[in-house]
N, C-alpha and C positions, 0 to 999 in steps of 0.2 A: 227644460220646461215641457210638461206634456198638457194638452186639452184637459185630459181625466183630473189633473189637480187644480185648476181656474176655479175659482170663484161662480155662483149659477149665473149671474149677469156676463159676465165675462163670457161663457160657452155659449149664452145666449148670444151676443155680439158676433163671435168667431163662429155662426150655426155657418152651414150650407148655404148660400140665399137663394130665395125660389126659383130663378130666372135665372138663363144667362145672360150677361152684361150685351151681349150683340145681337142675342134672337130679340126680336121684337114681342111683347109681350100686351096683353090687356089685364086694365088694371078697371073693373066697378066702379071702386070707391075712393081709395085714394090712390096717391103715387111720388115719391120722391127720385129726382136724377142728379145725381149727386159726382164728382170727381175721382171719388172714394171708394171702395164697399163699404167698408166700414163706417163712415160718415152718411153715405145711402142707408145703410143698414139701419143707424140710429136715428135718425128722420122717421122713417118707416115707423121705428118701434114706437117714439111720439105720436103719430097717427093712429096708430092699431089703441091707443090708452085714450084717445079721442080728442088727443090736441089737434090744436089750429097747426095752419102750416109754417105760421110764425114758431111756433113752438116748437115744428120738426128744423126750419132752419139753424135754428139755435144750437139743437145740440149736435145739426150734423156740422154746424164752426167751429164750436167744440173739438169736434174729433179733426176735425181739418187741421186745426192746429197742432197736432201730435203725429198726423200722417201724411200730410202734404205739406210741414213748415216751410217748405221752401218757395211756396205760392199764398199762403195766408194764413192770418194767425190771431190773437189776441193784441198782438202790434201793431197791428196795420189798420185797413178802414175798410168802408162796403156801401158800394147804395143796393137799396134794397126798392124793387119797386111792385105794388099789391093792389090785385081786387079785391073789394069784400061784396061779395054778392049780395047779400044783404039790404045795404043801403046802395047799392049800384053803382060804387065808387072807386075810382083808381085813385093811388095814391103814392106815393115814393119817399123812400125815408134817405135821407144825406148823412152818412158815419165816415166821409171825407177827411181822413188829418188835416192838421192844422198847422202854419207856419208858430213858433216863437215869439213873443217879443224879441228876440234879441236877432230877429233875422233883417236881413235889411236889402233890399232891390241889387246890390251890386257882390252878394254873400257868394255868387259861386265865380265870380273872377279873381285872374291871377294880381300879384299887384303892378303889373306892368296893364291893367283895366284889359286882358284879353278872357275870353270864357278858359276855361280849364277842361281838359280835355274829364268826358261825362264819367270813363269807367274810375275817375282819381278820386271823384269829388263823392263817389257812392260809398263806399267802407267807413266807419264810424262814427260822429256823432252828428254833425255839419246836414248830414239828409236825413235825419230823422223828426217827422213830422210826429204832432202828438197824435196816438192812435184814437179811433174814432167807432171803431168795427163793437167796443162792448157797450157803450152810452146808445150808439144807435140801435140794436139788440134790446136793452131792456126800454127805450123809448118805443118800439115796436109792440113786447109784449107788454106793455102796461096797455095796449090799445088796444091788440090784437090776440092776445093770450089766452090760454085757457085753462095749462096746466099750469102748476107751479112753478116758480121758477128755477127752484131750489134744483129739482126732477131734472130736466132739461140737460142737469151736468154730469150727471151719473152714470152714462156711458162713457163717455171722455176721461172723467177719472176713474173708474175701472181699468180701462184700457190702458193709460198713462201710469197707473199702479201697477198693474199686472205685465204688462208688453204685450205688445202686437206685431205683426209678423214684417218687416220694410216691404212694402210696396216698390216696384219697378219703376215707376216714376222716382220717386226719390232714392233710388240705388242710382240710376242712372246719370241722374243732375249731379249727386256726389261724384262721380265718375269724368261727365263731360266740362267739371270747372273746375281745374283740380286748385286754382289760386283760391278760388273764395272757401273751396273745401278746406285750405292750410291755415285759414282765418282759426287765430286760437279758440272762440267760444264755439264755431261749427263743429274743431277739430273733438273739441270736448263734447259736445252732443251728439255728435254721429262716428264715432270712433269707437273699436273694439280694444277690449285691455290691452293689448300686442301693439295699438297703435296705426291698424289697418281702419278702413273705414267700414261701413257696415254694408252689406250685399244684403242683396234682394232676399228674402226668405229669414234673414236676422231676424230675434225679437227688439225691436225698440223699447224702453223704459223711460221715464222721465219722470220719476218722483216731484220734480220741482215745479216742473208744470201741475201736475197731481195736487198739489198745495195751493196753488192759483189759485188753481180752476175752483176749490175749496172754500176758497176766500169769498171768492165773486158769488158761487151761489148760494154763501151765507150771509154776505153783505153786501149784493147788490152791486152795481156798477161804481158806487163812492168806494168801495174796496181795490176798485185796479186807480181811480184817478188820486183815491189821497192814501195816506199810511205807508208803511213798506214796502208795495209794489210800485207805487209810485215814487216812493224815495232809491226804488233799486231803479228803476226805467232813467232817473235824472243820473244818479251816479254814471251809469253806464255810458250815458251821454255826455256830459263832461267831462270824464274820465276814461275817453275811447284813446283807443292803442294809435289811431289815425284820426283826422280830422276829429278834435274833439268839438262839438259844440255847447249851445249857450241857453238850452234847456231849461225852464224851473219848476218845482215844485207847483207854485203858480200858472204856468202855462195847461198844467191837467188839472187843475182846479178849477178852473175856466172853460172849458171846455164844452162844446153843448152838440149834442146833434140835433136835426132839423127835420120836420118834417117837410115838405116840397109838392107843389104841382109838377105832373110830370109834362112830356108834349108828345103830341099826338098831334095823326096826319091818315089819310084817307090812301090807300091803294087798290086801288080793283074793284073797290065795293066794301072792303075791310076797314077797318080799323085799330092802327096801329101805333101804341104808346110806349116811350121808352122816358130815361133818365134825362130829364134836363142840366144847364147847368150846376155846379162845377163841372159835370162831366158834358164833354165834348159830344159824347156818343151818339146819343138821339137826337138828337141834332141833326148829326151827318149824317145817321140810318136815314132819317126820313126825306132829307135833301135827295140823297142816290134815288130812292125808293120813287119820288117825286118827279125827279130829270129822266124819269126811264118808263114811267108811266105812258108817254104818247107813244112807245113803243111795241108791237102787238107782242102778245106774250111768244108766240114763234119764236120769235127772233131773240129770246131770252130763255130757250130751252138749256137746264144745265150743262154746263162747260162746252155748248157749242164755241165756234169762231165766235161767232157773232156777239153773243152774248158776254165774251171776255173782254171782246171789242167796249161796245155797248158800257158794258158794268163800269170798266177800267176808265173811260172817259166819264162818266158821271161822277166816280170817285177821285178824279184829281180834280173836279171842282167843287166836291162838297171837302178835300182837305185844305184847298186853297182858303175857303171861309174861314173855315177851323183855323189854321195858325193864325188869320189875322183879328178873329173878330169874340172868342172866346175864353173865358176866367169862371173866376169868381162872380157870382152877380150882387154879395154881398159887396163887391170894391169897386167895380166897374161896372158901367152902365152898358148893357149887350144887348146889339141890336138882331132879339132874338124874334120877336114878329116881322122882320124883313125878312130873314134870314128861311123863314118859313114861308113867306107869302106867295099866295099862287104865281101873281105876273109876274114876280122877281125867277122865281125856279122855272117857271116857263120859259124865261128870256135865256138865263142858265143853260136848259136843256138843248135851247137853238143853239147851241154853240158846238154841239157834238154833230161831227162830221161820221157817216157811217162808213166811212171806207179807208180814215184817217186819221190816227194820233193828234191830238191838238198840242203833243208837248206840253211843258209845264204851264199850269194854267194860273191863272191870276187872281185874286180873290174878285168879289163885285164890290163896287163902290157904292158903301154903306156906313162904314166910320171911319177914323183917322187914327187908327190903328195902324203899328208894325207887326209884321210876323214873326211869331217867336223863333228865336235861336235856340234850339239844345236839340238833341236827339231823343228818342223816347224808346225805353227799354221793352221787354219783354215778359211778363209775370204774369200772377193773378190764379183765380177757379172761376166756377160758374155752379149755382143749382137753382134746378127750379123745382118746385114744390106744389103740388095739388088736394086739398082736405075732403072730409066726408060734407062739410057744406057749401064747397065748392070754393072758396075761398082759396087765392094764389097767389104765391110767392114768387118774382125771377131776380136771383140777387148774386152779384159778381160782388168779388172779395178777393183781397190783395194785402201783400206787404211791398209791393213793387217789382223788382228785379228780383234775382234767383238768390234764395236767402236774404232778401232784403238790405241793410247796411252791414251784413254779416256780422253781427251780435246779439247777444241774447241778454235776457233778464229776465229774471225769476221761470227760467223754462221755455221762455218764447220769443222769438224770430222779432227784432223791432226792422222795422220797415224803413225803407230808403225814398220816401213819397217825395220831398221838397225836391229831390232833382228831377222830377215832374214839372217844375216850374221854368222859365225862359232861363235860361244862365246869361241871356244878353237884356237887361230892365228897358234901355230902347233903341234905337236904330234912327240913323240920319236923324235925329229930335224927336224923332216920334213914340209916345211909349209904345210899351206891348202890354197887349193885357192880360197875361198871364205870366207879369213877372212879379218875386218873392216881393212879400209883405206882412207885417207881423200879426198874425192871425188869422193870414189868407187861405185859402185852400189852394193846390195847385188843379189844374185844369186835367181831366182824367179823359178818356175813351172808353171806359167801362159801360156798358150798353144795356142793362137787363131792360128785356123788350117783353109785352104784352098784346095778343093780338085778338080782337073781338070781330065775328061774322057781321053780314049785312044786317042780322036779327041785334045784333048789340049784346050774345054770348060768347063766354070767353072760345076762344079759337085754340091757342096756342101760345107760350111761355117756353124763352131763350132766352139763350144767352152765351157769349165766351171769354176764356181769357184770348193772352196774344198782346198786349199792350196797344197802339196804335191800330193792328192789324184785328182786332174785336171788331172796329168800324164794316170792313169788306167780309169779315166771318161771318155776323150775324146779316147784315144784309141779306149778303151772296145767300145764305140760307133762307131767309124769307123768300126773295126771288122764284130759287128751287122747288120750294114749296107751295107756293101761292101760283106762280104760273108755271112751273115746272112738272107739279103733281106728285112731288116726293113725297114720302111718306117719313116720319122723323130719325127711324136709324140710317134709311138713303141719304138724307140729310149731312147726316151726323158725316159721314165718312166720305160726303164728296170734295175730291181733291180742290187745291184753292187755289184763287190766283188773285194777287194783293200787288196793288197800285194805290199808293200814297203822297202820288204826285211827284211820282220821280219813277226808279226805273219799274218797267213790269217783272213782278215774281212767280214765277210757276212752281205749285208743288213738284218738288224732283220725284221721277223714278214714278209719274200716274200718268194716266192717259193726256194729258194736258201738255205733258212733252212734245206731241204729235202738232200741236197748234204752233209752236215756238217760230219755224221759218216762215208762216203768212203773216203771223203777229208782226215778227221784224222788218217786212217786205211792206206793212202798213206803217211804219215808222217807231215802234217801239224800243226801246233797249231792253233785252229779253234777259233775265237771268233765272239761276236755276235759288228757289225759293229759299231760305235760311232764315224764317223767322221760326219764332218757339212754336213747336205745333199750338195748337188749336186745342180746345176743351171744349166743344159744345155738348149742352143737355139741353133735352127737348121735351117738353111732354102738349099732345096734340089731344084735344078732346074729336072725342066719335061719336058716332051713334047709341054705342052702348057702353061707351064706360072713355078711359084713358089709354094711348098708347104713347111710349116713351122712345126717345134715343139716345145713345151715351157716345159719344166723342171714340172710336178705337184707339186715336191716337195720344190715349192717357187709362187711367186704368180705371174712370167709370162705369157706374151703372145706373139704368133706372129701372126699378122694383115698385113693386104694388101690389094689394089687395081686392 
């Protein structure tokens, strides 16, 4: 396949893009930061046609789902959370899966009532939540839209007709799992006629996804929950090679996405909004951001001692919350005004010793809640989104874990969400509140944050994947930025260090190595960092227009006008 025989939309997708993905750029008028190029690229092109930025989301998930499926997809879900300048309003949309009827609080234990270990109960149909990511997309653009919706998909099926080039990201995950790579429906989507898998620089094809994506933008969202996408999604799920589960037809007929209040909380003078429940995220953003506040920003300069100190003890108290006191808030009742309340995080913050590890810390006593039991994986993207009316999009999107429950239907990755939920329903008597329930959502960490100046104008729009580890990404980047003085690609590429109330993690092989033996000497358990990199996209408003940052450590960009 050469460029000179593509299709004109197609060469248009695969042009040059203006920018490099790492120089820092200004953008006027608008701006997309996206995972992807190509996903960036097709955003862009939404903007440049004079869509909203709901509309460049759209199509850069689209293409996400053809060139990152191993992070997100047409399977999976998304919160999405938006200013519209306009009416002066924040707003968040919830495209969360959804548990089953047929699931039931005790669904991932063995039958001797013990949890099952996490990576057994992920592969086939037993974790797959009904996907959420296309209902909440068109509940957006019927609000927020501008272009068609039809339009929005004609990058993606281009590209998914034609092939596009495998990205390093997904050469590499094929590479670094090679169990979930040997899963028969991966082997069959990411494999070369010979039977090898596809390297970096292959064209990918997926006619079948190309047919979806078809469907959807001739029939709307009732096209993926009922008919034949929806009767192959149930098949698949019933009739998985491992854990089949108890899926129906029904269960996506049902299905609704939400719109939502988001929450917000004050730092420095700022104002900062992120995703409320089902996801954990903003929550615990704002908790840290809160217990760190009586601190002078000195003493929070990026990846000093101090400041790891500092960070790393505010975040095993806003995880401590988190397992015990967050869900669903359609099932359980969350005591999320405590949970934010000045003298509550005041009392909180007293608890950090500056010269000393508090060890694992304990939730506050707020409800009669157990902490959940499971572990929580590592998936996801992030983009964030800027229009000509200024109107913003930061919206994280997932199918879970890397390839999701490792199967596919009709072209696309279904997502492994339910083991997102407690595998232990309760503890000494106590429930937990984020154990399975039939039409619950599981409890997420997905974070898309929004941040407005003293003046009450948009500041700045984040977000990352990382599973649990989104909580200390997106913080630790606010932090950097707001009393650090970063500027969003400094951001993007400062090394991490993630504390989730247990041991401390240091990105391996960055300058954060160097802090490891005073860290220990203050009572830490220090390891060398092994979570999924990091994806953040950033775009920060200026003086005269937009500038962006894109994660190095994945193969985004952010582009602009």
């Amino acid at each position: 396949m050469t460029f000179l025989r593509l299709p004109a939309l197609l060469l248009l997708l695969l042009a040059p893009l203006c920018q490099p993905s790492q120089a820092e750029i200004l953008a006027k008028h608008h701006m997309a930061a996206a995972a992807n190029p190509y996903a960036a690229k097709a955003a862009l092109d939404m903007l440049r046609q004079g869509g909203s930025a709901v509309d460049a989301a759209i199509a850069a998930q689209m293409v996400l789902t053809l060139v990152e499926p191993e992070s997100s997809g047409l399977g999976g879900g998304a919160f999405m959370l938006l200013w519209d300048p306009a009416k002066k309003k924040i707003t968040s949309f919830d495209g969360r899966e959804t548990a089953p009827a047929s699931a039931t609080p005790g669904m991932f234990l063995d039958a001797g009532g013990k949890p099952r270990a996490h990576l057994d109960a992920i592969p086939g149909g037993l974790s797959v939540g009904v996907p959420g990511v296309v209902a909440m997309l068109e509940l957006a653009h019927r609000k927020y839209g501008k272009l068609p919706w039809q339009k929005l998909f004609a990058p993606a099926i281009a590209l998914a007709t034609n092939g596009v080039p495998v990205g390093h990201k997904l050469a590499a995950t094929l590479r670094e799992f090679p169990k979930v790579s040997a899963m028969p429906d991966i082997k069959r989507a990411f494999a070369k006629p010979d039977g090898t898998l596809l390297n970096e620089g292959d064209i990918l094809k997926n006619p079948a996804l190309a047919a979806t994506l078809q469907a959807i933008a001739t029939g709307g969202a009732k096209a993926f929950y009922s008919g034949p996408i929806a009767r192959a999604i149930v098949d698949k799920v019933q009739h998985a090679p491992v854990n089949p589960g108890g899926m129906r037809l029904a269960d996506l007929a049902r299905y609704r996405a939400r719109e939502r209040a988001p929450v917000c909380g004050e730092y420095r003078g700022d104002r900062v909004c992120s995703m409320g429940p089902p996801s954990s995220g903003g929550i615990a953003v704002l908790q840290i951001l809160h217990m760190l506040e009586r601190f002078p920003s000195r003493d929070l300069a990026p990846n000093s001692l101090s400041e790891v100190h500092l960070f790393s003890q505010a975040s095993r108290l806003a995880f401590a919350d988190r397992a015990s006191y967050l869900g669903d808030p359609d099932f359980v009742r969350l005591p999320v005004k405590s949970l934010l309340g000045t003298a509550y995080l005041r009392a909180r913050s007293r608890l950090i010793d500056p010269a000393r590890d508090m060890g694992q810390a304990a939730p506050g006593n707020l409800a009669d809640f157990a902490p959940q039991k499971s572990p929580e994986l590592h998936g996801t993207s992030h983009m964030s989104i800027v229009d000509d009316a200024g109107e913003v999009v930061s919206m994280t999107t997932t199918v879970e874990y890397v390839f999701g429950s490792e199967m596919t239907a009709d072209g696309f990755i279904l997502n492994n969400e339910l083991t997102d939920f407690s595998f232990v329903p309760t503890v000494d008597g106590k429930p937990v509140a984020n154990a399975p329930a039939p039409g619950k959502r599981p409890m997420s960490a997905m974070s898309p944050t929004i941040v407005f100046d003293k003046r009450g104008r948009f500041a700045m729009a984040l977000g990352s994947p990382g599973g649990p580890a989104i909580i200390p990404y997106v913080a630790e980047t606010l932090v950097a930025m707001i009393d650090g003085g970063l500027r969003p690609q400094e951001a993007a590429a400062l090394p991490h260090h993630v504390n989730t109330n247990g041991p401390l993690f240091l990105e391996k092989d960055t300058s954060l190595d160097g802090l490891a033996p005073a860290l220990a000497k203050m009572g830490y358990d220090v390891r060398p960092g092994t979570q999924e990199k990091s994806g953040l996209h950033i775009i920060e408003r200026v003086r005269t227009g937009y500038i962006g940052g894109a994660d190095p450590r994945r193969d985004g960009v952010a582009i602009g006008d």
